[in-house]
C-alpha positions in Angstrom: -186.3 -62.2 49.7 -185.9 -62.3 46.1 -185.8 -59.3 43.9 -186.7 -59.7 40.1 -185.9 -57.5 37.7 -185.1 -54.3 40.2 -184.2 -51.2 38.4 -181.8 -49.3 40.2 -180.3 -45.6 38.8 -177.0 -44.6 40.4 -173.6 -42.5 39.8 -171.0 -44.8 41.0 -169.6 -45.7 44.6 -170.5 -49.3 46.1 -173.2 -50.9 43.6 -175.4 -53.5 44.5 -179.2 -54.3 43.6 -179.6 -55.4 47.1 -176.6 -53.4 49.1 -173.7 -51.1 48.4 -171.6 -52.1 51.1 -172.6 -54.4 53.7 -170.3 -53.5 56.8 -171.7 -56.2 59.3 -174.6 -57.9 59.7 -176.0 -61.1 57.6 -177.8 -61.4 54.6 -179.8 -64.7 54.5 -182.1 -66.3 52.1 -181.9 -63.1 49.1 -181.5 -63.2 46.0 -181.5 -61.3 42.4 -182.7 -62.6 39.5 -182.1 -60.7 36.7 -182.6 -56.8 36.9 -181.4 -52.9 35.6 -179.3 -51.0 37.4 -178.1 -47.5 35.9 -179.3 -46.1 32.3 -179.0 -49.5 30.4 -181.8 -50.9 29.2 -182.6 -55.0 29.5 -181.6 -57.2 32.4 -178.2 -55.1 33.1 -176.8 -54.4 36.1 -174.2 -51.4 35.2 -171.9 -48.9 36.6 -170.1 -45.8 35.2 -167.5 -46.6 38.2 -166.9 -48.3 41.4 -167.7 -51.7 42.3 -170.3 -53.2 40.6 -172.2 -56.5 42.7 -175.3 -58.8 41.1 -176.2 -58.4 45.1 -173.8 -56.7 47.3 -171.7 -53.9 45.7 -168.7 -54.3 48.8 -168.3 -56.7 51.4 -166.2 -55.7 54.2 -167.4 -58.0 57.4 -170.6 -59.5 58.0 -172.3 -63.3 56.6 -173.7 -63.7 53.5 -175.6 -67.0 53.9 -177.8 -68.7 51.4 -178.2 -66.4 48.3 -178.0 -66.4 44.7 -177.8 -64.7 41.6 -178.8 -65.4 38.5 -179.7 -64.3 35.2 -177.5 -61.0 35.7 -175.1 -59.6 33.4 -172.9 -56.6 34.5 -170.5 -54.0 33.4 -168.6 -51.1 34.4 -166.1 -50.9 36.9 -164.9 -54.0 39.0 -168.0 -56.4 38.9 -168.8 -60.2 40.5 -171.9 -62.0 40.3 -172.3 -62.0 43.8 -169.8 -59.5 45.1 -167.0 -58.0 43.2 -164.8 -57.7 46.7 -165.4 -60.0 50.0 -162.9 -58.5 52.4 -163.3 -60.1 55.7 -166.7 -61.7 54.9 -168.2 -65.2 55.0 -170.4 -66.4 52.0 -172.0 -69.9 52.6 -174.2 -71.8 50.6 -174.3 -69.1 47.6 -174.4 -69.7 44.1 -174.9 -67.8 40.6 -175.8 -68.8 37.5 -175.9 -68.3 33.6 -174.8 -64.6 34.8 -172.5 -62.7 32.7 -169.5 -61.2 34.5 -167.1 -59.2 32.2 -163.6 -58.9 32.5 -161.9 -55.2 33.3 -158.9 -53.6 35.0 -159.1 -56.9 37.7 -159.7 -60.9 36.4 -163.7 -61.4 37.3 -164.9 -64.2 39.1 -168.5 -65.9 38.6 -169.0 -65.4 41.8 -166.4 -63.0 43.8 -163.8 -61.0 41.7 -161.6 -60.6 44.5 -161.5 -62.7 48.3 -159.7 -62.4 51.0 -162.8 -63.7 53.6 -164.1 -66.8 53.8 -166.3 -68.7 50.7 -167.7 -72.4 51.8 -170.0 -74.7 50.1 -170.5 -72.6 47.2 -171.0 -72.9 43.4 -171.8 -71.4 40.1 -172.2 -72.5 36.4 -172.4 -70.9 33.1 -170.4 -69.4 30.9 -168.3 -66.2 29.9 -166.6 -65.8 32.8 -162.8 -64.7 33.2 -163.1 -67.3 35.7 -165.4 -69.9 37.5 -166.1 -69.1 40.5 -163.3 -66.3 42.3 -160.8 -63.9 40.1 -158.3 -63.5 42.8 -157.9 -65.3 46.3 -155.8 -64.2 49.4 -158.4 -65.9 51.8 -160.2 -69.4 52.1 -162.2 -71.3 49.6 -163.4 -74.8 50.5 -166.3 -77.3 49.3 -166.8 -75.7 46.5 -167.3 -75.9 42.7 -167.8 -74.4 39.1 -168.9 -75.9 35.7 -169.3 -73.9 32.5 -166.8 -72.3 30.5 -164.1 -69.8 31.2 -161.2 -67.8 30.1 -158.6 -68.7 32.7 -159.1 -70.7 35.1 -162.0 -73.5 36.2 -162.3 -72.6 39.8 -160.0 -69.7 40.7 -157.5 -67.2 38.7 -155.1 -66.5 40.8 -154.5 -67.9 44.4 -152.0 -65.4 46.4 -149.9 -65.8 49.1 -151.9 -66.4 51.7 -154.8 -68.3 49.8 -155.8 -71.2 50.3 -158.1 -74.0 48.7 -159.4 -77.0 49.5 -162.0 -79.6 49.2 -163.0 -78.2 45.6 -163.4 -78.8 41.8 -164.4 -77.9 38.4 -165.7 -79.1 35.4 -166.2 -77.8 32.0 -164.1 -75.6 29.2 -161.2 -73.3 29.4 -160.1 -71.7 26.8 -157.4 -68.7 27.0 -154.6 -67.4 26.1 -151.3 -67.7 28.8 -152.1 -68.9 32.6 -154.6 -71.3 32.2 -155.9 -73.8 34.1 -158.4 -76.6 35.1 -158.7 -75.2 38.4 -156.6 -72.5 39.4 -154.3 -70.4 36.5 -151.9 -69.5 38.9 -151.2 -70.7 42.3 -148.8 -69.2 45.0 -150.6 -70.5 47.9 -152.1 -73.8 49.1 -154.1 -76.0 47.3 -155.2 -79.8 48.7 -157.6 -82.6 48.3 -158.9 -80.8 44.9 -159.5 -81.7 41.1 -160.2 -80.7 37.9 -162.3 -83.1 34.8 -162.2 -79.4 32.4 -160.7 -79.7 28.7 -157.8 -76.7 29.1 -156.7 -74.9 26.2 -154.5 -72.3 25.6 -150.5 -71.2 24.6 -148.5 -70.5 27.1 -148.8 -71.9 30.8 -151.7 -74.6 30.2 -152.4 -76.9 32.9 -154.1 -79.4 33.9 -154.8 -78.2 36.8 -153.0 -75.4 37.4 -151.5 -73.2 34.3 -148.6 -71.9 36.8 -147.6 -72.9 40.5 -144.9 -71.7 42.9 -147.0 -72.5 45.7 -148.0 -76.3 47.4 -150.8 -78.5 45.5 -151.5 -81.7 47.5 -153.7 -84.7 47.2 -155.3 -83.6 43.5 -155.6 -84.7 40.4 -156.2 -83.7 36.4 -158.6 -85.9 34.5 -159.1 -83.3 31.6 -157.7 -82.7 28.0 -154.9 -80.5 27.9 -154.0 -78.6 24.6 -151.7 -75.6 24.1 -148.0 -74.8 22.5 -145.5 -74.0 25.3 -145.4 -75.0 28.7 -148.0 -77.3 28.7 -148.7 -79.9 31.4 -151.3 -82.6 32.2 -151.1 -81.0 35.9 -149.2 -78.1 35.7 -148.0 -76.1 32.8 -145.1 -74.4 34.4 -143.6 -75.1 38.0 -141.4 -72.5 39.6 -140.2 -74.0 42.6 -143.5 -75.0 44.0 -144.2 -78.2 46.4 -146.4 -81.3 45.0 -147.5 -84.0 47.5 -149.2 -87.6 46.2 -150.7 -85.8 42.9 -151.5 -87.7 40.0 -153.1 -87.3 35.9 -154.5 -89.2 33.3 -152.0 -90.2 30.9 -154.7 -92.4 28.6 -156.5 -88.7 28.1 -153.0 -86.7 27.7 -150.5 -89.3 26.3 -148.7 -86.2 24.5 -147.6 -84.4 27.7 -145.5 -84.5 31.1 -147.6 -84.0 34.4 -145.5 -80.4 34.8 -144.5 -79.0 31.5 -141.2 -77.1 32.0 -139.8 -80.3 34.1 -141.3 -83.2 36.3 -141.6 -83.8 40.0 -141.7 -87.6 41.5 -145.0 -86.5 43.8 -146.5 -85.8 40.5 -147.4 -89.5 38.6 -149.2 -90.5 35.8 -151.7 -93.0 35.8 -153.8 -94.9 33.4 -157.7 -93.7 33.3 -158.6 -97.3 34.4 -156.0 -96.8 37.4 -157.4 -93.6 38.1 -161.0 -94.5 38.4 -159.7 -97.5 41.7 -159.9 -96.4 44.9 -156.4 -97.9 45.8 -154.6 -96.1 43.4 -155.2 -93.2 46.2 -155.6 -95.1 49.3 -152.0 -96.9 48.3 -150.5 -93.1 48.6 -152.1 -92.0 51.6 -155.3 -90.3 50.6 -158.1 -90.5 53.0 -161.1 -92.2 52.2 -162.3 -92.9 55.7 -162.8 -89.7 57.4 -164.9 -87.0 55.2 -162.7 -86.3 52.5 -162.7 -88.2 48.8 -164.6 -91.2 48.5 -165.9 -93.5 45.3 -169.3 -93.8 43.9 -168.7 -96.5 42.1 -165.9 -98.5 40.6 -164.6 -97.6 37.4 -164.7 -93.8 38.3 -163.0 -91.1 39.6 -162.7 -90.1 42.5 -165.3 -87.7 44.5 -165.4 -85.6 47.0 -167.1 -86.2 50.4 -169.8 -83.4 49.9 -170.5 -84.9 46.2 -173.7 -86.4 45.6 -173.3 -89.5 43.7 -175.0 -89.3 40.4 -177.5 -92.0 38.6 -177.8 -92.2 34.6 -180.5 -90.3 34.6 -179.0 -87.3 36.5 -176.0 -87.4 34.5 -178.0 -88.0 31.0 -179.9 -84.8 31.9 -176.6 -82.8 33.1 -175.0 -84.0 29.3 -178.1 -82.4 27.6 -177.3 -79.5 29.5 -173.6 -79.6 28.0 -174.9 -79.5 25.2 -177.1 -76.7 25.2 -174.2 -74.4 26.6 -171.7 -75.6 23.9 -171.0 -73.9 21.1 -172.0 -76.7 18.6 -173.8 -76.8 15.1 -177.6 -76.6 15.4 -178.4 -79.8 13.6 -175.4 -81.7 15.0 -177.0 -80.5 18.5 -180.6 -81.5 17.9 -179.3 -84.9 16.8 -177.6 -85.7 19.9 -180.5 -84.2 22.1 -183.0 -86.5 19.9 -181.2 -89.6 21.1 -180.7 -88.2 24.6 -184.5 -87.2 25.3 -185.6 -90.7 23.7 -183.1 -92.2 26.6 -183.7 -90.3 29.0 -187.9 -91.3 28.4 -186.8 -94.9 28.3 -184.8 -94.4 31.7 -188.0 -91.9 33.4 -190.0 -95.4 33.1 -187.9 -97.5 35.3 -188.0 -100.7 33.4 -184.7 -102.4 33.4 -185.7 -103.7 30.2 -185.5 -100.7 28.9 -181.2 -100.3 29.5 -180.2 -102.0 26.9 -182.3 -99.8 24.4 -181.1 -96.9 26.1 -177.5 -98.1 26.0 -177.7 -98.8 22.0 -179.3 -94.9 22.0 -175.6 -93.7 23.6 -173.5 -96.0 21.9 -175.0 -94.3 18.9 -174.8 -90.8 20.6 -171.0 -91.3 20.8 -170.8 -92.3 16.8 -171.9 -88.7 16.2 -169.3 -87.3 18.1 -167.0 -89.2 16.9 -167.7 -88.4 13.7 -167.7 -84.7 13.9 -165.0 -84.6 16.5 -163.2 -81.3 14.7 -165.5 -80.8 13.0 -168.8 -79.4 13.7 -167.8 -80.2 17.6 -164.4 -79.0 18.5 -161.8 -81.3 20.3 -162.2 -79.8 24.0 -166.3 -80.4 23.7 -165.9 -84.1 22.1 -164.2 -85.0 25.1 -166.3 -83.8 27.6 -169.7 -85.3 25.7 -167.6 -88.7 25.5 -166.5 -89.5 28.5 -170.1 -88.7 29.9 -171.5 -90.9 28.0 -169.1 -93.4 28.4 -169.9 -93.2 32.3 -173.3 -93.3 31.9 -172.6 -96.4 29.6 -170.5 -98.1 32.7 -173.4 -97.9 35.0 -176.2 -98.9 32.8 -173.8 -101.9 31.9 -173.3 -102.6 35.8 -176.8 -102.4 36.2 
C-alpha cells in the first residue's frame, strides 16, 4: 500500500501519515509519496509538536520491512523521513528520497533521526538533510548507504556508545560547519568494513571519514576531498583516544593533509589513488575479499562492498547526470555538460563498440568544462565529484 498525497489534520502527539506509534507488529510493502499533514498547504507533512514521521510517527518494537518515502518534506517537532525515533525496531529494505528533513532541537536523519533498533539494507538520496541517512545511533546500522548532500555527516551524525556500523557507505557533499564528516561526524562506537567517496567541507573537526572519533574505526577508507581550517584530516579530523585498525586515504586527492588531523596513528596509512584502486593494497593488510565482505569490480577502482552492484558506463553516465541535476551549478554550465552526457549516453544506448571512442572524446571534453570552471561557476567539492566520475567511466570505456 502506497498512499499519495494523504492529508492528515492533527494537534501533536506521535505523527505519522501512515501510523503514530507502531508498538508491534510489521509494516510491509507501504509507502508515502508526497502528502499534507496539519494546516500547511502543498506536499507538507507538519506538526505543531511531537514526533513528526513521513510514515510512522514512533517506533517502539515491531518490523518495518520494505517501505519508502519520498517526495515529503516535514517540519515541526522532531521529524525523519521514515521515522523520527526507531527504538527497539527493525527497518529492512527501506529507503527515502528527495524528502526534505529539517533540522530542530535533535540532528535529523534522511531516514531515522534517532536509532537505537536495528536498520539493514537501507538507503536514501537527496539533499538538505542534517545528515544522510540516521541523526543519532545507539543501535545497529549495516549494508547500508546515502548519496546527496548534507550538513554533517554522509551516513550518520553521531554514533554513541553502544552504536555500531558496519558494511556501509556514502557518497556525495558535506558541507558544515564543526563535526563533519564523510560518513559519520562523530564516532564513539564501532565502525568497520565502511567508506566514504563524499567531498567534506567545513572548519573545525572535518574528516574524511569521520569529523571526530573516540571510538574504534576498522577496515575503512576516505577516497573524498577534504577542505576546512582546523583539525582537518583525510580520515579523521580530530582523534581523542579512539582505536584504528588497517585504515587507509587517498593522499593523490588530499596531498595537503595527515590521515587524523590533530596527530597520526600507524593503523591509519596513506596511499596513492592508483594503490588504492588494487585489491592487494587491502588483501596485503588483512581485508577479506573471499567471504562476503569488500570485493573489486574492476581494476583500477576502489574498493566495493559485497552487496554493491557493479556499475557499467552507462549506469554510472546516467547516475553523473543525476549529479548534476542535484548540484548547485550555473544553468548554462549545467546544460552544457548534460548536452555532452545525453549525446553519450545515446551513443552508449546503441551498443556499438564503435561508438566508445566517440563517446570517450564526448567525456574527455566533459571534463575540459569542469576544469575550466573549477571555482568558478562549479565549486571545488562538486568538480571533484563530476571528475573522478568521469574519469571512471573513461577507465572502462578505455578497457573495453
Amino acid at each position: 500500500m502506497t498512499l499519495v498525497d494523504p492529508n492528515i489534520k492533527t494537534f501533536g502527539g506521535s505523527i505519522g501519515a501512515l501510523v503514530g506509534h507502531l508498538q508491534n507488529g510489521t509494516l510491509n510493502n507501504c509507502g508515502v509519496e508526497g502528502g499534507i499533514v496539519s494546516k500547511i498547504g502543498g506536499i507538507f507533512i507538519t506538526g505543531s509538536s511531537g514526533d513528526i514521521g513521513g510514515l510512522a510517527g514512533y517506533i517502539s518494537d515491531g518490523n518495518v520491512l520494505n517501505c519508502h518515502v519520498s517526495n515529503v518534506q516535514l517540519s515541526g517537532g522532531t521529524t525523519g523521513a521514515l521515522t523520527p525515533r526507531n527504538k527497539a525496531g527493525t527497518i529492512s529494505n527501506c529507503y527515502a528520497t528527495d524528502s526534505v528533513v529539517p533540522g530542530g532541537s535533535l540532528i535529523s536523519g534522511g531516514l531515522v533521526t534517532v536509532n537505537s533498533g536495528i536498520i539493514l539494507n537501507s538507503y536514501t538520496s537527496g539533499s538538505g538533510d542534517d545528515c544522510g541517512l540516521v541523526g543519532t545511533n545507539l543501535g545497529t546500522i549495516s549494508n547500508c548507504h546515502a548519496s546527496g548532500s548534507a550538513q554533517w555527516a554522509g551516513l550518520v551524525g553521531f554514533n554513541e556508545n553502544g552504536g555500531t556500523i558496519s558494511n556501509c557507505y556514502a557518497t556525495g557533499i558535506v558541507a558544515g560547519d564543526n563535526f563533519a564528516g564523510g560518513l559519520v561526524s562523530g564516532n564513539k562506537g564501532e565502525i568497520s568494513n565502511c567508506y566514504a567517496i563524499a567531498a567534506v567541507d567545513g572548519n573545525n573537526l572535518i574528516g574524511g571519514l569521520v569529523g571526530y572519533n573516540e571510538g574504534t574505526i576498522s577496515n575503512c577508507y576516505a577516497a573524498g576531498l577534504v577542505t576546512g581550517d582546523v583539525n582537518v584530516g583525510a580520515l579523521a579530523g580530530y582523534d581523542n583516544g579512539g582505536t584504528y585498525v588497517s585504515c587507509f586515504w587517498d593522499s593523490d586527492i588530499n596531498p595537503d593533509v595527515n590521515g587524523i588531523g590533530n596527530g597520526s596513528d600507524p593503523s591509519v596509512e596513506s596511499r596513492t589513488t592508483a594503490e588504492m584502486q588494487k585489491e592487494s593494497t587491502f588483501t596485503d593488510a588483512g581485508w577479506d575479499f573471499t567471504t562476503p565482505v569488500w570485493k573489486m569490480c574492476y581494476e583500477p577502482n576502489y574498493p566495493k562492498l559485497w552487496w554493491e552492484e557493479c556499475l557499467g558506463p552507462l549506469d554510472l553516465l546516467i547516475e553523473l547526470s543525476e549529479s548534476i541535476d542535484a548540484m548547485n551549478i550555473d544553468r548554462g554550465t549545467a546544460n552544457s555538460l548534460q548536452a555532452k552526457l545525453d549525446t553519450a549516453m545515446r551513443l552508449l544506448e546503441d551498443g556499438n563498440e564503435n561508438n566508445d571512442a566517440a563517446a570517450i572524446n564526448l567525456l574527455e571534453a566533459f571534463i575540459n568544462v569542469v576544469e575550466a570552471q573549477y571555482g568558478k561557476k562549479i565549486s571545488q567539492a562538486n568538480a571533484y565529484i563530476l571528475i573522478a566520475t568521469a574519469q571512471e567511466i573513461l577507465e572502462l570505456l578505455s578497457d573495453g
